[in-house]
C-alpha positions, -999 to 999 in steps of 0.1 A, spaced: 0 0 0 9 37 -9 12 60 17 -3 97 12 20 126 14 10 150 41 2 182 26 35 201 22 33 240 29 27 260 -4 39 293 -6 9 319 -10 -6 329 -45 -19 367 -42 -48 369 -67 -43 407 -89 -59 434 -69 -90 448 -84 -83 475 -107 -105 509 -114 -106 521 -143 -72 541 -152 -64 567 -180 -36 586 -186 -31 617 -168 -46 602 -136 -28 604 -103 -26 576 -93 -6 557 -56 1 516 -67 6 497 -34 34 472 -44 37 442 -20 75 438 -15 87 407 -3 124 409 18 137 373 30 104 358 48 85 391 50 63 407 33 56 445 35 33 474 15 48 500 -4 32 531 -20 43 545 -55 26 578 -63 27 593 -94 9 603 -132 -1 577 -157 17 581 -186 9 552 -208 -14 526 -210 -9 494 -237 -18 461 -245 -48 441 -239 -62 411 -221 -36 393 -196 -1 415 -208 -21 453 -201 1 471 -188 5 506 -170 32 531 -167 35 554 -138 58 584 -135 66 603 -106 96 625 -94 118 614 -64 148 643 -57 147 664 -88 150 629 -108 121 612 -130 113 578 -122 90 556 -139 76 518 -133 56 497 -154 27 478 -137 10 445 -154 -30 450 -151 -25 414 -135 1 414 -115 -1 401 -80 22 423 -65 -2 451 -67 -21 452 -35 -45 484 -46 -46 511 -67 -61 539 -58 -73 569 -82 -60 604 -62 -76 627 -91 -83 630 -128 -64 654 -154 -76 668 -185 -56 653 -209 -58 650 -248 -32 629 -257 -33 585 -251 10 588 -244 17 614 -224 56 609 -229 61 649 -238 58 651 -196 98 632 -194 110 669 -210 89 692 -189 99 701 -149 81 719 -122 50 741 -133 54 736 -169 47 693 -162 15 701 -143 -15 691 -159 -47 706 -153 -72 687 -129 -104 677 -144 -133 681 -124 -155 648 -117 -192 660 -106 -210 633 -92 -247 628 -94 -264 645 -67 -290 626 -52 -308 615 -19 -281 607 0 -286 570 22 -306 572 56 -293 551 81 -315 529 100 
């Protein structure tokens, strides 16, 4: 007779964080699960969306942000697990998909303009 193997300890699959709905120009903060030696911890990185391509499971995201006086950008797969969240900070008015002209600009002149989002107004929920 066979024995059974006892159930060895698998290491944790993170399913992909649900994503809202990005475009470029949005500021957005990705919360990156890092993982040093046996822990695991959260990091934040803040920035505008400068690019967004492909489609189904290889979509893909580009952030930008500026750290010192020096541009940095990351590239975040729609379905990776490592993101943890992503959370929308604000909307820009934007008129271009690539907004790669932003890697030349500094200081005012990189700002974009913040679209305003008005949300229905309605009967707001009574609590019961």
């Amino acid at each position: 007779m066979a024995k059974k193997k006892e159930t060895e300890a698998k290491p944790k699959v993170q399913k992909p964080a649900v994503i809202p709905v990005l475009k470029p120009g949005d500021v957005v903060s990705v919360h990156v699960r890092i993982v040093e030696g046996d822990k695991e911890r959260i990091q934040a990185f803040e920035g505008t969306i400068i690019s967004i391509r492909g489609s189904g499971n290889g979509k893909t995201f580009t952030v930008r942000k500026m750290s010192r006086g020096i541009g940095v950008e990351r590239i975040f797969p729609f379905a990776s697990p490592a993101i943890a969240e992503v959370e929308v900070k604000r909307h820009s008015k934007v008129r271009r998909a690539k907004l790669y002209y932003l890697r030349g600009l500094k200081g005012r002149s990189a700002q974009l303009k913040e679209k305003r989002v008005e949300r229905k107004s309605g009967p707001e929920p009574v609590e019961t």
